[in-house]
Residue frames as a rotation matrix with the C-alpha (Angstrom) as fourth column:
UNK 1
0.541 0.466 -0.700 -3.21
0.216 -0.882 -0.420 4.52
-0.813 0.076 -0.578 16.08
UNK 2
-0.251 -0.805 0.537 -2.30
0.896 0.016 0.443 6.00
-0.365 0.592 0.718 12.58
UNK 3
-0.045 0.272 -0.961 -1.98
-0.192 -0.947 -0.259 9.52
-0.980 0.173 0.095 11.10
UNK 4
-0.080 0.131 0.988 -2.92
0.954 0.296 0.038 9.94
-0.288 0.946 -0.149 7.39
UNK 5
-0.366 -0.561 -0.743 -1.42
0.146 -0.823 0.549 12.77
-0.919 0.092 0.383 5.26
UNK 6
0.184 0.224 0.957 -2.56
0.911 0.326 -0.251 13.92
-0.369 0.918 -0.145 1.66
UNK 7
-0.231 -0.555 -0.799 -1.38
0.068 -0.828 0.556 15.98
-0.970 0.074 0.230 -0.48
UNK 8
0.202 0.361 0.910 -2.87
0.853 0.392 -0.345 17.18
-0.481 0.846 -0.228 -3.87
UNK 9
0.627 -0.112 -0.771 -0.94
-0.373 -0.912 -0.170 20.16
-0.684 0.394 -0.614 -6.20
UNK 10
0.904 -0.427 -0.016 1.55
-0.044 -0.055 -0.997 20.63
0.425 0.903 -0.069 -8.74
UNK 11
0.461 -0.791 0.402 4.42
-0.872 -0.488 0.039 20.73
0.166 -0.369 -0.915 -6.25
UNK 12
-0.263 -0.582 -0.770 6.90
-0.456 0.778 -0.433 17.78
0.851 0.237 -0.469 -4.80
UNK 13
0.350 0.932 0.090 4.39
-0.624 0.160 0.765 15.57
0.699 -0.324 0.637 -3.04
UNK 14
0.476 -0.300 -0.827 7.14
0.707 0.690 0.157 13.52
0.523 -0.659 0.540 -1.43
UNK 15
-0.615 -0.511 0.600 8.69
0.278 -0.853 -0.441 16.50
0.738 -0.104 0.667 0.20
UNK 16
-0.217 0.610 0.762 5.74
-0.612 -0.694 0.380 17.74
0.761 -0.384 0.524 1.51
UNK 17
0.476 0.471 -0.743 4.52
-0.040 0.855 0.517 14.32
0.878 -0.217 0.426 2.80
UNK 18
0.235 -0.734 -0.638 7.72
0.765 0.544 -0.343 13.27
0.599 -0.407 0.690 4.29
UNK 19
-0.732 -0.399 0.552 8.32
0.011 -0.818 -0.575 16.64
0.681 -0.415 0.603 5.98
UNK 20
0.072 0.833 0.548 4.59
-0.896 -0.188 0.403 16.19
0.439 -0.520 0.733 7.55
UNK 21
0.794 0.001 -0.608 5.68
0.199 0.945 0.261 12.32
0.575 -0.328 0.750 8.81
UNK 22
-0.552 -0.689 -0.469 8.73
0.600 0.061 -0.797 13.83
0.578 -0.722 0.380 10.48
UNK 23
-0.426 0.153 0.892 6.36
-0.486 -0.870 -0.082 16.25
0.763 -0.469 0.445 12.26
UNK 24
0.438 0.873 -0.215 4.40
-0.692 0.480 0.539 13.45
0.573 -0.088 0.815 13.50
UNK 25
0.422 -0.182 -0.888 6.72
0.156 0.980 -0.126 11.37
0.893 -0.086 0.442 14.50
UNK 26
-0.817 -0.388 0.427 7.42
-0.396 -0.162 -0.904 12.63
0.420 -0.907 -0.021 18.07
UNK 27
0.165 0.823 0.543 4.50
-0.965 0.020 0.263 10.76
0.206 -0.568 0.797 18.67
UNK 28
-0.241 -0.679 0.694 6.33
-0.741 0.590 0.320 7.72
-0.626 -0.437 -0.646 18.51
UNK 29
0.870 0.485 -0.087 5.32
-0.390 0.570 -0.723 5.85
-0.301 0.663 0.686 15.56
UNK 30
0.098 -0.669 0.736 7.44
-0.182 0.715 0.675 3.09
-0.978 -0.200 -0.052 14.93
UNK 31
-0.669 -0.099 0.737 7.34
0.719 0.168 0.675 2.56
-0.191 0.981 -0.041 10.67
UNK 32
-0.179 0.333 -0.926 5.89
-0.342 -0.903 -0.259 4.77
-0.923 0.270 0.276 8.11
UNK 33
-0.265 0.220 0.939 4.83
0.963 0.118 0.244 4.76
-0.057 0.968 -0.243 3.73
UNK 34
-0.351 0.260 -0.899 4.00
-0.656 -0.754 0.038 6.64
-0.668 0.604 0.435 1.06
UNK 35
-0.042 0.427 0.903 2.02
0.814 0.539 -0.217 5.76
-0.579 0.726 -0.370 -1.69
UNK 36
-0.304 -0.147 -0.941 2.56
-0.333 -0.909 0.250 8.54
-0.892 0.389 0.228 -4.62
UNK 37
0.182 0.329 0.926 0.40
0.797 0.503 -0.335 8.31
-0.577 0.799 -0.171 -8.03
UNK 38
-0.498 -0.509 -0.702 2.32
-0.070 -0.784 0.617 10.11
-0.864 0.357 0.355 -10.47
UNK 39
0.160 0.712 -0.683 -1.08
-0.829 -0.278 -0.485 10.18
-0.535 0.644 0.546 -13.10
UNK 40
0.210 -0.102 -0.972 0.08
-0.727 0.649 -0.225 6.65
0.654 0.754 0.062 -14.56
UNK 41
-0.184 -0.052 -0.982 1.39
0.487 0.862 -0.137 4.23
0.854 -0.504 -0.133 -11.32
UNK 42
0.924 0.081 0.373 1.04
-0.357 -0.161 0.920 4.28
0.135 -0.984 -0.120 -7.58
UNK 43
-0.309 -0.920 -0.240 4.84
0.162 0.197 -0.967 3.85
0.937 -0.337 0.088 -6.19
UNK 44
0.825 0.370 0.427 4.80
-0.165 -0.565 0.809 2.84
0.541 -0.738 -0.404 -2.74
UNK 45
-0.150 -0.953 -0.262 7.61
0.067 0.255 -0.965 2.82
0.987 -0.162 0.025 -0.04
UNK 46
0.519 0.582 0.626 7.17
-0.663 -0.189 0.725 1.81
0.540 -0.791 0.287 3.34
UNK 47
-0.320 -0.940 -0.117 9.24
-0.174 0.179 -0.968 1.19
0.931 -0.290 -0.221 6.51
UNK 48
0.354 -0.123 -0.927 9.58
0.785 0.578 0.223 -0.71
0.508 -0.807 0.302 10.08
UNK 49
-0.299 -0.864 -0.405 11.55
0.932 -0.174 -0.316 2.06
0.203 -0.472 0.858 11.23
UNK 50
0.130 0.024 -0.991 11.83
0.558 -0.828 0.053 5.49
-0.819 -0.560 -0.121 11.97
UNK 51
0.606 0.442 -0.662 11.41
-0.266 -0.671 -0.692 8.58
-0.750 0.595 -0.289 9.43
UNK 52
-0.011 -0.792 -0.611 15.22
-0.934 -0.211 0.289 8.58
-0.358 0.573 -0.737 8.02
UNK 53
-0.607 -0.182 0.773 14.78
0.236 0.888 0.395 4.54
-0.759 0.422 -0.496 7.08
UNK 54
0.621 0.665 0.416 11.64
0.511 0.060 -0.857 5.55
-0.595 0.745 -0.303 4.83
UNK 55
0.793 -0.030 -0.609 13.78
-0.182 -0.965 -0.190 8.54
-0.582 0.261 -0.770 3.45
UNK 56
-0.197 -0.877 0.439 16.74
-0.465 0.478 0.745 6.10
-0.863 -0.058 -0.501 2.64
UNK 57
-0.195 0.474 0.859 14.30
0.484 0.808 -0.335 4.08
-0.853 0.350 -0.387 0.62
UNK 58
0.736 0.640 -0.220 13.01
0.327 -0.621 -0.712 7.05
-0.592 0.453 -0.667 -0.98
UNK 59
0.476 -0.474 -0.741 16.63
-0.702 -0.713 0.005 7.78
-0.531 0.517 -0.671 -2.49
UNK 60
-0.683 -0.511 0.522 17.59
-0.009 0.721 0.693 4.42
-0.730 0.469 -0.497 -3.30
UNK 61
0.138 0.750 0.647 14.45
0.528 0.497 -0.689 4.23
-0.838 0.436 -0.328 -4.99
UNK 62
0.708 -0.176 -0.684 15.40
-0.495 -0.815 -0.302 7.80
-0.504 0.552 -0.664 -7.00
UNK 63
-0.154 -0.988 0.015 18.79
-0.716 0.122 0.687 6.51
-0.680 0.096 -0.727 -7.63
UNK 64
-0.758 -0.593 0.273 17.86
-0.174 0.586 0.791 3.38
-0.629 0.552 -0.547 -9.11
UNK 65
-0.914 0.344 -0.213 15.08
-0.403 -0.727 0.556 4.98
0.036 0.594 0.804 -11.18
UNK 66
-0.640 0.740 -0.209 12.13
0.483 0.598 0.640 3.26
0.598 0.308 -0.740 -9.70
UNK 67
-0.900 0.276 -0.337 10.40
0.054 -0.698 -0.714 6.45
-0.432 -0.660 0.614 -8.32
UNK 68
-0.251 0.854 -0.456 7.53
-0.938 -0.098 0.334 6.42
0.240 0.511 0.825 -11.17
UNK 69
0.071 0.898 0.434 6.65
-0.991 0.013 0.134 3.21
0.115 -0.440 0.891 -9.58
UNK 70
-0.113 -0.314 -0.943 6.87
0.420 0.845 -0.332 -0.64
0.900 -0.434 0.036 -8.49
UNK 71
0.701 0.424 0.573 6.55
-0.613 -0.052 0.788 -1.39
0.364 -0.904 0.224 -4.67
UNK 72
-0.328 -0.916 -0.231 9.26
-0.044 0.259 -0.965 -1.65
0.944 -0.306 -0.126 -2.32
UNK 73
0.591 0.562 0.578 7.96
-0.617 -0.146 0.774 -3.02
0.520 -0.814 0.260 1.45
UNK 74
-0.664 -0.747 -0.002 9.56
-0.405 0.362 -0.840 -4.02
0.628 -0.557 -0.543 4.37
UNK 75
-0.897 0.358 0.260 6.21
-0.231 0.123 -0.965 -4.27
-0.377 -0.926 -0.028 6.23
UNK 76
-0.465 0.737 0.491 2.66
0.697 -0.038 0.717 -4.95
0.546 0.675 -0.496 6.07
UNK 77
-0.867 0.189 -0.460 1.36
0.212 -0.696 -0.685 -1.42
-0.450 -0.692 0.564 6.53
UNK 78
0.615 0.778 0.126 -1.74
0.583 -0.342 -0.737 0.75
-0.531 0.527 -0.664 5.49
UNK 79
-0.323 -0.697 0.640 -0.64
0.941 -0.307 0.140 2.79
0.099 0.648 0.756 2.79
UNK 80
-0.298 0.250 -0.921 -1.19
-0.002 -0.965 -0.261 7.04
-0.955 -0.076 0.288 2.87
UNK 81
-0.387 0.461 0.799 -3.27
0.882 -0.068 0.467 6.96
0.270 0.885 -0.380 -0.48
UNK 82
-0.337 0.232 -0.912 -4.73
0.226 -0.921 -0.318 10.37
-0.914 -0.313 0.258 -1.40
């Protein structure tokens, strides 16, 4: 079973996302992604784990400035495309 999230405004689409994947996740899902298209790439980031491993990803990625895109996976998942 998988939940799919979307999110379409002017605001901070990983935020929102990631705040709806921790609601979800008392259902026990076991790995998670994003896929964000920031009007030029898709950047996704997807995890084996629980919420905080995706979120980890999500700041290394910030940090080492590959948030506007490339593709960091740990898994094959489906991606949350929107």
């Amino acid at each position: 079973m998988c939940e799919i999230v979307g999110y379409v405004g002017s605001g901070n689409a990983c935020s929102f996302l990631v705040e709806c994947l921790r609601r979800l996740e008392y259902r026990g899902y076991d790995s998670s992604g994003l896929a964000i298209h920031n009007g030029e790439s898709l950047g996704v980031t997807r995890s084996v784990e629980r919420i905080e491993s995706l979120v980890g990803l999500l700041l290394l990625k910030a940090l080492s400035g590959l948030e506007s895109g490339g593709e960091n996976t740990s898994f094959p998942a489906m991606p949350l495309l929107w």
